[in-house]
C-alpha positions as CSV (number, residue, x, y, z in Angstrom):
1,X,-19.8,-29.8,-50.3
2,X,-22.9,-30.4,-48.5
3,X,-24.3,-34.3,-48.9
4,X,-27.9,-33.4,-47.6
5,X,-28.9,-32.8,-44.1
6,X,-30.3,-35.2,-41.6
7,X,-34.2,-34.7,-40.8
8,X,-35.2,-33.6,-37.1
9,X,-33.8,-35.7,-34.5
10,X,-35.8,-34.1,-32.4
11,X,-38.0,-30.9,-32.9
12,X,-40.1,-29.3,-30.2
13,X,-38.1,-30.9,-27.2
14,X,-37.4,-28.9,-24.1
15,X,-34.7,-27.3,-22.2
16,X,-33.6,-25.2,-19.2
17,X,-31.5,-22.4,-21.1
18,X,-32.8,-19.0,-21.5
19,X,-32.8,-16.9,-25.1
20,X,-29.3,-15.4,-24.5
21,X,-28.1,-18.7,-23.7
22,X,-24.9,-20.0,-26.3
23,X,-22.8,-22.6,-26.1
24,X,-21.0,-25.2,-28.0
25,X,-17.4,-25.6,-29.8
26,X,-16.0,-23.0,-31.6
27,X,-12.8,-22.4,-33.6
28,X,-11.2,-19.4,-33.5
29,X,-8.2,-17.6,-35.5
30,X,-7.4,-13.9,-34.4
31,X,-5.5,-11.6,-37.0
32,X,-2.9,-9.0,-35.2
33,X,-4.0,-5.5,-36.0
34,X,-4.0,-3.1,-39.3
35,X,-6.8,-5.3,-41.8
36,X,-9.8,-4.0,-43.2
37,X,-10.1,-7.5,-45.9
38,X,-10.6,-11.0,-45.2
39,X,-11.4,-13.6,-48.4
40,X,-11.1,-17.3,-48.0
41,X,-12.5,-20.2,-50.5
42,X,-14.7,-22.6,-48.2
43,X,-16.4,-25.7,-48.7
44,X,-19.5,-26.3,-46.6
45,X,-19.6,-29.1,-44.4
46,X,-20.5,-32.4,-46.4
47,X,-22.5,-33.4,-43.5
48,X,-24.8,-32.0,-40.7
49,X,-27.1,-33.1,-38.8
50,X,-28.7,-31.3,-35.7
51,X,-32.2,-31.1,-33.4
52,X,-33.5,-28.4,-34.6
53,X,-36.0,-26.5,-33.1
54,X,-36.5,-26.6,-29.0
55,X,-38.7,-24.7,-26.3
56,X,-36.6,-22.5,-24.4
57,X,-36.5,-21.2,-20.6
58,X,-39.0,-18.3,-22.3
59,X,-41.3,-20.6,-24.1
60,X,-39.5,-19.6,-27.2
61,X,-38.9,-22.3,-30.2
62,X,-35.3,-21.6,-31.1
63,X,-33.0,-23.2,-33.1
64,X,-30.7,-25.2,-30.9
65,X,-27.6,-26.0,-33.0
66,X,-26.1,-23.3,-35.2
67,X,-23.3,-23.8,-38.1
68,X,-21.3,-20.8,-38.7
69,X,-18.5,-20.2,-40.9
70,X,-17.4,-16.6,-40.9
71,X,-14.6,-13.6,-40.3
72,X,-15.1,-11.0,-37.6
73,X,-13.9,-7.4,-37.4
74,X,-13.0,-6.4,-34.1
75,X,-11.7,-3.4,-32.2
76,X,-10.9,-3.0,-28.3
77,X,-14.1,-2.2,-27.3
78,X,-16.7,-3.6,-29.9
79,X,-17.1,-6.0,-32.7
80,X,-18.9,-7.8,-35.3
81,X,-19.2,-11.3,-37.3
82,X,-20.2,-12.0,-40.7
83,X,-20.3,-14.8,-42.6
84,X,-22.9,-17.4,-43.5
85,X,-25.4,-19.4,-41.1
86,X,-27.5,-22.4,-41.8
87,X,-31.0,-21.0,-40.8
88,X,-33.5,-23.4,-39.9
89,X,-35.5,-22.0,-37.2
90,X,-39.0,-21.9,-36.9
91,X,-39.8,-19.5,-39.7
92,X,-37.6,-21.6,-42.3
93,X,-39.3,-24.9,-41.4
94,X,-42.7,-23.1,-41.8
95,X,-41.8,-21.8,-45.4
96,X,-39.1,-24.7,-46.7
97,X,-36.3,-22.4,-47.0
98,X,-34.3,-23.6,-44.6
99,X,-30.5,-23.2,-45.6
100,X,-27.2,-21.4,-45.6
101,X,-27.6,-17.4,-45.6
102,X,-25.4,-14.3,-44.8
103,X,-25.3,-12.6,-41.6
104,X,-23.8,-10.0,-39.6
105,X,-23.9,-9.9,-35.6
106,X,-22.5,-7.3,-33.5
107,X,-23.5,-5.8,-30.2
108,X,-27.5,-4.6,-29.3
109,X,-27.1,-1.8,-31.2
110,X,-26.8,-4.0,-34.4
111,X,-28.3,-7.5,-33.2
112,X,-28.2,-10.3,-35.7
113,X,-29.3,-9.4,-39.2
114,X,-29.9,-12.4,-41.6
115,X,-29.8,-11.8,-45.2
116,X,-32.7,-13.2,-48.1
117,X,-31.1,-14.7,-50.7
118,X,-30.2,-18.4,-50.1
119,X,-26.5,-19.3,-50.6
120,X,-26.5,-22.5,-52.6
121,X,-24.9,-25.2,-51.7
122,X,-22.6,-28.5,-53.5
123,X,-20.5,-26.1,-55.1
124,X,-16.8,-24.4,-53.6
125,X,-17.3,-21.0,-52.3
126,X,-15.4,-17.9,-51.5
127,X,-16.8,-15.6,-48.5
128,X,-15.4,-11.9,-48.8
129,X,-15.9,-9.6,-45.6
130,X,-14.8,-5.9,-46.1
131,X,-14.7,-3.3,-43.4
132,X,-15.8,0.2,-44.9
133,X,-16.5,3.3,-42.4
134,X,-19.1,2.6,-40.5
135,X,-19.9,-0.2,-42.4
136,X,-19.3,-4.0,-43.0
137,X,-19.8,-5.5,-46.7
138,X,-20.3,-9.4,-47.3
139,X,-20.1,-11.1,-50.3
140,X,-20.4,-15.1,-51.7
141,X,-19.0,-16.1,-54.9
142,X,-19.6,-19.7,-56.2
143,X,-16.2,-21.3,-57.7
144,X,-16.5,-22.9,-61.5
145,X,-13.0,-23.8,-63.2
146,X,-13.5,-20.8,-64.7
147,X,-15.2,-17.7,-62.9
148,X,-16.7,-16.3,-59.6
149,X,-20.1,-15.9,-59.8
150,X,-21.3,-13.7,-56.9
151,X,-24.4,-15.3,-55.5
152,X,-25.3,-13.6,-52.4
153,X,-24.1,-9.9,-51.0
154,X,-25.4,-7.7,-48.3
155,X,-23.7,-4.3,-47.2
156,X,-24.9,-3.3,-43.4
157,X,-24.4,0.1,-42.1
158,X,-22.5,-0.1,-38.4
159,X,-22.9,2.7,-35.5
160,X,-20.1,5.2,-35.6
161,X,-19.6,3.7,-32.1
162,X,-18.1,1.2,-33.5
163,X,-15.0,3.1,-35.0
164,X,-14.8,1.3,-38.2
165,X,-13.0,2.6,-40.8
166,X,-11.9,1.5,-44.4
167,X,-8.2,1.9,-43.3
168,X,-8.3,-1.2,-40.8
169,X,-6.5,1.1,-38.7
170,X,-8.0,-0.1,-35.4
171,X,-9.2,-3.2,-35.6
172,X,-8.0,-7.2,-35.8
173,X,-9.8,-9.5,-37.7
174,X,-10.6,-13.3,-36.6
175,X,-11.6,-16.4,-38.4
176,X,-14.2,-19.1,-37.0
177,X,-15.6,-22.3,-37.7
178,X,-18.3,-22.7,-35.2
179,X,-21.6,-25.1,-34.2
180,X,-23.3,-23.3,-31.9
181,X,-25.6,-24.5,-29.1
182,X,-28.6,-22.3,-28.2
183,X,-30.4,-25.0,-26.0
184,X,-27.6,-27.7,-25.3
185,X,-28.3,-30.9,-23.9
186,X,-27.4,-34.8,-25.0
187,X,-27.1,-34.3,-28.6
188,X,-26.4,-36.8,-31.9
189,X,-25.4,-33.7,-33.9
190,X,-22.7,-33.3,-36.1
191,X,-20.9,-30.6,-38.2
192,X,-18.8,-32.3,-40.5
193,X,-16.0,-31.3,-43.1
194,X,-16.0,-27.8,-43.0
195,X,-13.1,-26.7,-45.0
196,X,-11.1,-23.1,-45.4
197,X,-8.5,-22.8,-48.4
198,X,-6.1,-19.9,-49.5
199,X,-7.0,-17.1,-46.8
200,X,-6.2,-14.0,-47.2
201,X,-5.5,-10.6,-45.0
202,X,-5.7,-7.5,-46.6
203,X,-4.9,-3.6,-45.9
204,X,-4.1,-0.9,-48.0
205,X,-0.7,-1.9,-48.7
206,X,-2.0,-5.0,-50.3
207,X,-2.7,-8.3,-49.1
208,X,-0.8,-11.9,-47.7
209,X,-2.1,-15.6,-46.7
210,X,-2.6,-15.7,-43.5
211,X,0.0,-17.2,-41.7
212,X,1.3,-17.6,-38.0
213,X,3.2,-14.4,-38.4
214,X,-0.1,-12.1,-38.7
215,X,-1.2,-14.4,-36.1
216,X,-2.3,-13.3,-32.2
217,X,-4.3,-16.3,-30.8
218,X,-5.5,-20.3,-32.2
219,X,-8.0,-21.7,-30.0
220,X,-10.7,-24.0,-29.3
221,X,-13.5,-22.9,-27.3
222,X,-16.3,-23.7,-25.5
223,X,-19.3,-20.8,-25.9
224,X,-17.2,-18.3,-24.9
225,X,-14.8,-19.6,-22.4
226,X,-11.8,-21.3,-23.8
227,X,-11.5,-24.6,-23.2
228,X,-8.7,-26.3,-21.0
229,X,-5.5,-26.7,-22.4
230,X,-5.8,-30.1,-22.7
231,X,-9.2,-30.2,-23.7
232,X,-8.4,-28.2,-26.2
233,X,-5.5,-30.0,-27.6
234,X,-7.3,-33.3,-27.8
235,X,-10.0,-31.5,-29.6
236,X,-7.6,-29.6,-32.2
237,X,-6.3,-33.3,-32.6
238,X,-9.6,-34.3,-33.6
239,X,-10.9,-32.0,-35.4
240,X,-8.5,-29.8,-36.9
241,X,-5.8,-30.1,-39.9
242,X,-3.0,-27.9,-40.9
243,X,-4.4,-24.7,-39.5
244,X,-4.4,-21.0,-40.6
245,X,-4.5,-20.8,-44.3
246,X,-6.0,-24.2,-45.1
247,X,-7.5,-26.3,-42.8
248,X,-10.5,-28.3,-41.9
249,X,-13.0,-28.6,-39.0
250,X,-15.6,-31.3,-37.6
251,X,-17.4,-30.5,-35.0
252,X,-18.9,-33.8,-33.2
253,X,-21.2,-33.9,-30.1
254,X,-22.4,-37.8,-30.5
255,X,-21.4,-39.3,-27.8
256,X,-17.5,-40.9,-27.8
């Protein structure tokens, strides 16, 4: 559950990187082929902290570190992810609603789409990402003892390109836990206790946890080269616990 979120370390500072420009740790689980349905209960980290806003290569105020939690649907030649995002770029700091939202981002022919409704935060979750044809559906429930309470939903139309299809037929689906890095630099940000319970694969047989066996890949990386081996270990050490179906995830870049 989230705690509250530290103020602006430092907002407005400048860097090197151009707009296109990601980096930072991410943790990645990637399904073997045949689902068209991902659902997993998650907590949101109970504590974040991060710069904010910086001046870019372009002149552009971006948002420099980015929490994701989310699924992505992926075939051989494109993909997408969808999940939720804490937003707190320039246009949320100008109107106060900064704070966790849906999204979906796929290639240039979908670009990042952000959806309105703010996801609320200290209570469990559960994120639900279906793939229809030519289309990706995302919904949030909020967990009571005793219902789910859908809170936020958005439904996003995906080029035929894409060959997505509500039989799961030809894609793989992939779990991450990421804090991305749009600016880099020495950082005291933090993405802590992020937490994934009772995951589920589906298809249209029905529908299992996901363990190792509908497992391809686990991995650690670094923007979007893996890590080294060992790197990567001593990370997963860290910051991971029991992996696949429940597990945890901090993501740290004060210094050791």
């Amino acid at each position: 559950m989230t705690r509250g979120l530290a103020p602006d370390m430092r907002a407005g500072f400048t860097c090197s990187k151009p707009q296109s420009w990601n980096e930072g740790y991410h943790y990645i689980v990637e399904s073997k082929y045949g689902y068209n349905k991902a659902s997993g209960k998650i907590i949101l980290p109970w504590g974040v902290a991060f710069t904010h806003t910086a001046i870019n290569l372009e002149g552009k105020r971006v948002q420099n570190e980015v929490p994701y939690i989310m699924f992505g649907i992926y075939t051989t030649t494109h993909g997408v992810d969808a999940g939720v995002f804490y937003d707190s770029g320039p246009s949320r700091e100008s109107t106060g609603t900064a704070g966790y939202y849906i999204f979906l981002q796929g290639g240039p022919d979908v670009g990042f789409l952000a959806g309105s409704v703010r996801v609320p935060t200290g209570y469990p979750l559960s994120l639900v990402v279906i793939e229809q044809n030519n289309a990706v559906d995302i919904t949030v429930f909020q967990r009571t003892t005793t219902e789910f309470k859908q809170v936020a939903h958005e439904n996003w139309t995906i080029p035929t390109t894409y060959r997505f299809t509500a039989s799961g037929g030809n894609t793989r689906l992939t779990r991450e836990t990421s804090f991305a890095q749009h600016c880099g630099g020495e950082s005291d940000s933090y993405m802590l206790g992020t937490t994934w319970e009772e995951i589920y694969l589906y298809n249209n047989s029905g529908y299992s946890l996901w363990t190792p066996t509908l497992t391809l890949t686990q991995t650690w990386k670094l923007g979007n080269t893996a890590v080294t081996e060992a790197a990567a270990a001593d990370y997963a050490k860290k910051y991971n616990y029991a992996a696949f179906y429940n597990d945890q995830e901090d993501i740290d870049y004060r210094p050791d």
